[in-house]
C-alpha positions as CSV (number, residue, x, y, z in Angstrom):
1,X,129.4,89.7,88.5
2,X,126.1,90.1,87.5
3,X,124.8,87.0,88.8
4,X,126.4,88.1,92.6
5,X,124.9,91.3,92.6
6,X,121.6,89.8,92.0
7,X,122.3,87.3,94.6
8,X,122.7,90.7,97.1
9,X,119.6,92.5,96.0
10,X,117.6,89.0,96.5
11,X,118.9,88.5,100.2
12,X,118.1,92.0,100.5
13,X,114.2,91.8,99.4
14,X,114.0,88.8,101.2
15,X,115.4,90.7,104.4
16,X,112.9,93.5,104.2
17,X,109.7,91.1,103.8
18,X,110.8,89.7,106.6
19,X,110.6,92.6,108.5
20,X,107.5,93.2,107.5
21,X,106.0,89.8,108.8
22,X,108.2,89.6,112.0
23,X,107.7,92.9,113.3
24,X,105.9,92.9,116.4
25,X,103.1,95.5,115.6
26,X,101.9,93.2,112.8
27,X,100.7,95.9,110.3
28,X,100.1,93.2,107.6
29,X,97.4,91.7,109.8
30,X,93.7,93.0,110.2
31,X,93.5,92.6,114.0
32,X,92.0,95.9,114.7
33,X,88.2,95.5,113.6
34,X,85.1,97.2,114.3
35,X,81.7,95.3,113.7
36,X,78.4,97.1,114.2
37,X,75.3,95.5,116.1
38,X,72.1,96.3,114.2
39,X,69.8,95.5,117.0
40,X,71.8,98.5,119.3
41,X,69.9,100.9,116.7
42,X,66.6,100.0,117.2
43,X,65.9,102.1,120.9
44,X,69.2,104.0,120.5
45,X,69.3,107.3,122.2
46,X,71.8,109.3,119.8
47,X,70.3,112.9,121.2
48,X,74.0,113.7,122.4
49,X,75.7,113.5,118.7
50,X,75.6,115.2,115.7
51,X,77.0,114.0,112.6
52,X,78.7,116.6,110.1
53,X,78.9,115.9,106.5
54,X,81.3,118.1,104.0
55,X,79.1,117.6,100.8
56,X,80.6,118.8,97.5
57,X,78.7,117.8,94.4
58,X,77.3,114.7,95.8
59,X,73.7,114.3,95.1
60,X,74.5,110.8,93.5
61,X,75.3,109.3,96.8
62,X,73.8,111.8,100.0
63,X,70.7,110.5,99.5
64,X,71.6,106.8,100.3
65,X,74.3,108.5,102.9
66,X,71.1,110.1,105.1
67,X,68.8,107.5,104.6
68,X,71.5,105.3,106.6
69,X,71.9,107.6,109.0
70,X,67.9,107.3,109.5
71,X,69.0,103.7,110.7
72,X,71.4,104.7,113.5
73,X,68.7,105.3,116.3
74,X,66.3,108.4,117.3
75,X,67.5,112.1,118.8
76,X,70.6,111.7,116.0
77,X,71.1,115.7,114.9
78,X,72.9,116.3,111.3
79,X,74.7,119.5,109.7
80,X,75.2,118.7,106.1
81,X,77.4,121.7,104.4
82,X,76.5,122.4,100.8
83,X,80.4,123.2,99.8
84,X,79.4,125.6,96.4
85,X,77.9,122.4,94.8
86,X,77.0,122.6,91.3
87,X,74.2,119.2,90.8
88,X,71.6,119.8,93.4
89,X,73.3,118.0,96.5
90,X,71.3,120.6,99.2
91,X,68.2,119.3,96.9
92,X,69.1,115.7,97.3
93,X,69.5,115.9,100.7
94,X,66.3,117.7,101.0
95,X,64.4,115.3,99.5
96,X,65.8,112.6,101.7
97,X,63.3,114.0,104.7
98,X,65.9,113.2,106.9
99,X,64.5,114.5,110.8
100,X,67.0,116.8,112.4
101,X,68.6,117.4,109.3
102,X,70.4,121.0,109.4
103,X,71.7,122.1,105.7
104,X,74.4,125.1,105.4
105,X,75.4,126.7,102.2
106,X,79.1,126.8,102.4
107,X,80.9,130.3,102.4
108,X,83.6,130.7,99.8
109,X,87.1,129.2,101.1
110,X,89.2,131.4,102.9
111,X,93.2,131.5,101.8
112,X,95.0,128.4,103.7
113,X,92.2,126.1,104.3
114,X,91.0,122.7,102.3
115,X,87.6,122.7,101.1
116,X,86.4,119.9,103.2
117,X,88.0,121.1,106.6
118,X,86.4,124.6,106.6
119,X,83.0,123.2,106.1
120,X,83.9,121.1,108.9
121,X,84.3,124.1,110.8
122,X,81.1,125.4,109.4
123,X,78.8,122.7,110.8
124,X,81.4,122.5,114.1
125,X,80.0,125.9,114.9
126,X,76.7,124.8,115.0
127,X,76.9,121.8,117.2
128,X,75.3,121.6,120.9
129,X,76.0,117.5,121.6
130,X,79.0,115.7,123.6
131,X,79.7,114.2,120.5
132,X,80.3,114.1,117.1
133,X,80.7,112.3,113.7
134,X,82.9,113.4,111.1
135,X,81.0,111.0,107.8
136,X,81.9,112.1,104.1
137,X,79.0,112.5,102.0
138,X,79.4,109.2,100.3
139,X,79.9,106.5,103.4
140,X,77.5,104.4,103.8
141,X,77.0,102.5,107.5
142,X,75.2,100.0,108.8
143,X,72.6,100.0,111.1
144,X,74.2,100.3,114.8
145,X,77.8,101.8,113.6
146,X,77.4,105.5,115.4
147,X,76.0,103.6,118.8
148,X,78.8,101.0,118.7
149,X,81.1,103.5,118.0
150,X,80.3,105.5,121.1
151,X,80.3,102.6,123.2
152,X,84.0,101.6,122.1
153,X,84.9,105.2,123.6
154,X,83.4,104.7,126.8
155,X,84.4,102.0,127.2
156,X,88.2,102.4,126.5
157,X,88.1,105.9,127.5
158,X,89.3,107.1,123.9
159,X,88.4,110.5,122.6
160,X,88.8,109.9,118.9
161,X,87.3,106.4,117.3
162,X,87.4,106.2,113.5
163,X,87.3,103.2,110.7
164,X,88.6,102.6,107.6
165,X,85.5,102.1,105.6
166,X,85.5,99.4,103.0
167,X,85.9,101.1,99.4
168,X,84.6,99.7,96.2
169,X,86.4,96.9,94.6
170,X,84.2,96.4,91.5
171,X,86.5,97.1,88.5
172,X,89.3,95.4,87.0
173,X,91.6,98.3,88.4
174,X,89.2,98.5,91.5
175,X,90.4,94.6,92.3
176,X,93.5,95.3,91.8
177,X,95.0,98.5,93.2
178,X,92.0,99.5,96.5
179,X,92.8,96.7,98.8
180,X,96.2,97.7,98.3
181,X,95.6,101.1,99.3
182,X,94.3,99.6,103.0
183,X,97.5,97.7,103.1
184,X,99.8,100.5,102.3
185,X,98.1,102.8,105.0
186,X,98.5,100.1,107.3
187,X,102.0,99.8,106.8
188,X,103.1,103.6,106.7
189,X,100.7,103.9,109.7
190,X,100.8,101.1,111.8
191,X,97.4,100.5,113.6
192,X,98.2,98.4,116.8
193,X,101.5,101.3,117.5
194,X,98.9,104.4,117.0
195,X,95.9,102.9,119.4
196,X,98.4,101.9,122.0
197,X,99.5,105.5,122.5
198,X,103.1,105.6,120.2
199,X,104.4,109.3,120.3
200,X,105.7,108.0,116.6
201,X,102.2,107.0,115.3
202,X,98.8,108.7,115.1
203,X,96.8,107.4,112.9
204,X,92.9,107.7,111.7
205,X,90.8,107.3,108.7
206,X,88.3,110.6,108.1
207,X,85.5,108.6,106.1
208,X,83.8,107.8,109.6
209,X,85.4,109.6,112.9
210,X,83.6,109.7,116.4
211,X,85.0,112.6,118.4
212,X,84.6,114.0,121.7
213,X,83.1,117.8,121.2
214,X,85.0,119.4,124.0
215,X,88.5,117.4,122.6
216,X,87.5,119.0,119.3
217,X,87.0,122.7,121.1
218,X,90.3,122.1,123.0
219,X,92.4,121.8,120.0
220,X,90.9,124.7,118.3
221,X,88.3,122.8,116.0
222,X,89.4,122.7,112.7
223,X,91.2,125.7,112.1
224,X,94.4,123.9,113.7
225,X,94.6,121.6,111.1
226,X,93.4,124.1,108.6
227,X,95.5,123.3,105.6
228,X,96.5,119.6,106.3
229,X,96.3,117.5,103.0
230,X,96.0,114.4,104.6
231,X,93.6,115.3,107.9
232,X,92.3,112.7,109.6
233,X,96.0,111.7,110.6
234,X,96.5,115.3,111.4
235,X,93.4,115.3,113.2
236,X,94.8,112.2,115.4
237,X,97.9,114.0,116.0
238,X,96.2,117.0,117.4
239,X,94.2,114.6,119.6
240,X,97.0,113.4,120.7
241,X,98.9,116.2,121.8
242,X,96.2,117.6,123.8
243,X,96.5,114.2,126.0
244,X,93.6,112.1,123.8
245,X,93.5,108.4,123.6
246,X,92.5,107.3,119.9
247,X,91.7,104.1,117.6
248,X,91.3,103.1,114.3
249,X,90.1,99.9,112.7
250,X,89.3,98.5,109.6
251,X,85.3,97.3,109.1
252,X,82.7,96.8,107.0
253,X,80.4,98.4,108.9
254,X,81.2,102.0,106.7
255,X,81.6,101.5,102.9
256,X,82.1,104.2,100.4
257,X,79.7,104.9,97.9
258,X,82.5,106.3,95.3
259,X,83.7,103.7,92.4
260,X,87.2,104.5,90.9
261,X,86.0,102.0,87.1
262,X,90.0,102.9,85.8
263,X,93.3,103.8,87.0
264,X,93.3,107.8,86.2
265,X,90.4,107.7,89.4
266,X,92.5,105.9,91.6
267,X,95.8,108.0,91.0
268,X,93.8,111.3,91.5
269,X,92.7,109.6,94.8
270,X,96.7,108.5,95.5
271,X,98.5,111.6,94.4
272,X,96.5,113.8,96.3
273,X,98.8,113.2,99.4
274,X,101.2,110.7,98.3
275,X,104.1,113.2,98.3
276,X,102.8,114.5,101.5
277,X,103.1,111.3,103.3
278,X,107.0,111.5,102.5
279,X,106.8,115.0,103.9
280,X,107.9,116.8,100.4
281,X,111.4,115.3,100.7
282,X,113.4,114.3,97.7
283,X,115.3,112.4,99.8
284,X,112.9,110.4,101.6
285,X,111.4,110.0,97.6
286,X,114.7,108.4,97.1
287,X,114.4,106.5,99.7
288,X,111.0,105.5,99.1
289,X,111.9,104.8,95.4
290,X,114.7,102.2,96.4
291,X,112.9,100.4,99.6
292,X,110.2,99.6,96.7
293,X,112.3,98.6,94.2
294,X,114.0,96.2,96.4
295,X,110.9,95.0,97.6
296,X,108.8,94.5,94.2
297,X,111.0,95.0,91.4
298,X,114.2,92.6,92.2
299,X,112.0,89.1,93.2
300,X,110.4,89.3,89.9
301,X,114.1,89.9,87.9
302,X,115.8,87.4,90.3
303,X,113.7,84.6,88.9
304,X,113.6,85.7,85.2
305,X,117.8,87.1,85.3
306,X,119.1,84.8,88.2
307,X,120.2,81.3,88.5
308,X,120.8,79.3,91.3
309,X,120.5,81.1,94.9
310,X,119.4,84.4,93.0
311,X,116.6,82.2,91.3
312,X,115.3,81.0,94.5
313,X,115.2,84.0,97.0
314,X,113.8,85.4,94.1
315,X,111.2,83.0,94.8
316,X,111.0,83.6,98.5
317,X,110.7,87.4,98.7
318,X,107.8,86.7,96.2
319,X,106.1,84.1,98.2
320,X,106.8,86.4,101.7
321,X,105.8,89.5,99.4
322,X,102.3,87.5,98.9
323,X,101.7,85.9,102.0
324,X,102.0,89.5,103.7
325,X,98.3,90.7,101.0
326,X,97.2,87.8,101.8
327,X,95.1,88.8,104.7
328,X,94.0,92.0,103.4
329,X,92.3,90.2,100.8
330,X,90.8,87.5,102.6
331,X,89.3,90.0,104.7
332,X,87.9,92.0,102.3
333,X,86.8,88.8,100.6
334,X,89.0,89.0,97.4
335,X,90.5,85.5,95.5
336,X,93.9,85.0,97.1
337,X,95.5,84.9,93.8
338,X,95.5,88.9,93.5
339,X,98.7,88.6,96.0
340,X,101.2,87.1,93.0
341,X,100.4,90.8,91.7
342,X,102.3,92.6,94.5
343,X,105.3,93.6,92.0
344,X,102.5,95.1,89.2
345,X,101.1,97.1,92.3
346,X,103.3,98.2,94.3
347,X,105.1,99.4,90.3
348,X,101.7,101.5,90.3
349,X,101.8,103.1,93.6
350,X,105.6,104.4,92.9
351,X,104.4,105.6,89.8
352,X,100.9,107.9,91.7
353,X,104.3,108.4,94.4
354,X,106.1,110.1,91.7
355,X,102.9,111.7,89.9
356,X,102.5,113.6,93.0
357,X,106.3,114.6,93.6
358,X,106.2,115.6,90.4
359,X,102.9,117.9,90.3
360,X,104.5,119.5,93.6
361,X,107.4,120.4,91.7
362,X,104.8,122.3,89.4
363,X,103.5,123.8,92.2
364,X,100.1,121.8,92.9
365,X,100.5,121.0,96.3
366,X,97.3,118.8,96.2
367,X,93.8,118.6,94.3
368,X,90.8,117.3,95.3
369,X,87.4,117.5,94.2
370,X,87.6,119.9,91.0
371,X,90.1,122.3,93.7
372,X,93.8,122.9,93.4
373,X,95.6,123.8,96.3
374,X,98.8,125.3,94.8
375,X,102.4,125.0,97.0
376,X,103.5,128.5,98.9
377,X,106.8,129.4,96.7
């Protein structure tokens, strides 16, 4: 008996990896890239954008975050919002002697916004240029990454262009759970079905976002997304509805400055929105919480537990399970071998999954950055 149901759940992970590699969208693959041109920098005109920067307690990174920017081209205008810092970011930035540099101190947060959208809509209130850039305080870019971005919306008449910057993947639990995090975004939101217009998709990642200014005005800047935990998707949404084309893409061209050196960093980064993603339904948790465990709990039991046919799909939903990481890694230049520890991660994200159902339940809708947003009863 025990031995047929194993049999079942087997054929069933090996069904759902399957899925995952034959669908046609391809959300395993990184197809969708971005690279920057360095020599598009050097007699770049950037007079018509401004970048934005939410900055809250910072000053570690800002300074290496302007001093790129100072790379992009000339005419390049930047509002930096000082949100209530308390280690001398406004200084930092200061002392980067940054041209065109514009610094706000951030008014207290009004009831029903997220800290780093209503400084958003601080610096939005300032800005005078066709376009802007949406950069978080600690993304780095490379030298052409604002002018190539603009010529990718020109070109493919697209009103919103944002990438996935690389994050750090320096520590043991760096190397094995932030490449992951690419891959699972990629999977809940599908790259290729958002940037060819699907009405089921929008997708966008906030650490670097190009956006038309009069899009940006015609959805009500950022007070129509006011309270959205996760943003940038909300932003892309919004976008959208308003009859926007937009893209996202995965580079290395934007790289994030922050290091997560243990687990407890990377779950505070996960179950910030984790239960968000699913909506705030117990149901799709359930859901969620038996998709997984067919996909990375039963190939490892099948081969310890099984014998026979449950033994070797076992085998196969691991192998699928791998060769689906496979190119995440590759492209983000990882050994290969960190794929035969799909079961031990995808185990960690349920966990941060259910961390952040849980904290809901508590009535912490999300925190970020020493914040808690608490739930409305």
């Amino acid at each position: 008996m025990l031995e047929s149901s194993l049999e079942i759940l087997s054929w069933a992970a090996v069904l759902i990896w399957l899925g995952v590699l034959v669908q046609p969208w391809l959300p395993w693959l990184l197809r969708e890239r971005f690279e920057a041109h360095p020599q598009r920098a050097a007699d770049c005109d950037l007079s018509d954008t401004t970048v934005l920067i939410p900055a809250r307690d910072e000053a570690d990174s800002i300074g290496d975050t302007l001093a790129a920017l100072a790379r992009q081209g000339h005419g390049l205008s930047v509002i930096l919002v000082d949100d209530n810092s308390t280690d001398g970011t406004a200084a930092a930035a200061r002392a980067s002697g940054l041209s065109n540099l514009m610094i706000l101190s951030g008014d207290a947060l009004p009831e029903g916004w997220t800290g780093k959208l209503w400084a958003l809509e601080q610096a939005r209130r300032h800005v005078v240029t066709s376009r802007v850039v949406l950069l978080d305080a600690d993304i780095h870019i490379a030298p052409g990454t604002i002018a190539g971005l603009r010529d990718k919306a020109i070109a493919e008449d697209r009103q919103l262009v944002s990438l996935m910057a690389r994050l750090r993947m320096q520590s043991l639990a760096e190397k094995l759970l932030i490449p992951a995090f690419i891959y699972f975004f990629k999977l809940l939101y599908p790259f290729a079905l958002s940037n060819a217009g699907s009405r089921f998709v929008a997708a966008s990642a906030g650490g670097c976002v190009l956006l038309e200014t009069r899009m940006l005005d015609a959805i009500g800047g950022f007070g129509s997304l006011a309270d959205a935990v996760i943003d940038d998707c909300t932003l892309a949404r919004r976008v959208r509805d308003h009859g926007g084309r937009t893209w996202v893409g995965v580079t290395h061209a934007a790289t994030s400055l922050r290091g997560y050196d243990d687990v407890a960093g990377i779950h505070a980064m996960v179950a910030r929105s984790a239960y968000s993603q699913l909506r705030y339904s117990p149901w799709l948790l359930g859901g969620c919480t038996l998709a997984m465990g067919l996909m990375f709990w039963v190939p490892p039991l099948a081969l310890v537990a099984g014998t026979g046919l449950a033994d070797s799909l076992g085998a196969i939903a691991w192998v699928l399970m791998a060769v689906s990481y496979l190119p995440t890694l590759l492209y983000y230049r990882r050994t290969g071998a960190w794929a035969l520890a799909m079961p031990l991660i995808g185990t960690c994200y349920l966990l941060m999954t259910w961390s952040s159902a849980l904290r809901y339940r508590r009535g912490l809708r999300t925190a970020w950055r020493g914040r808690d947003y608490r739930r409305v009863p």
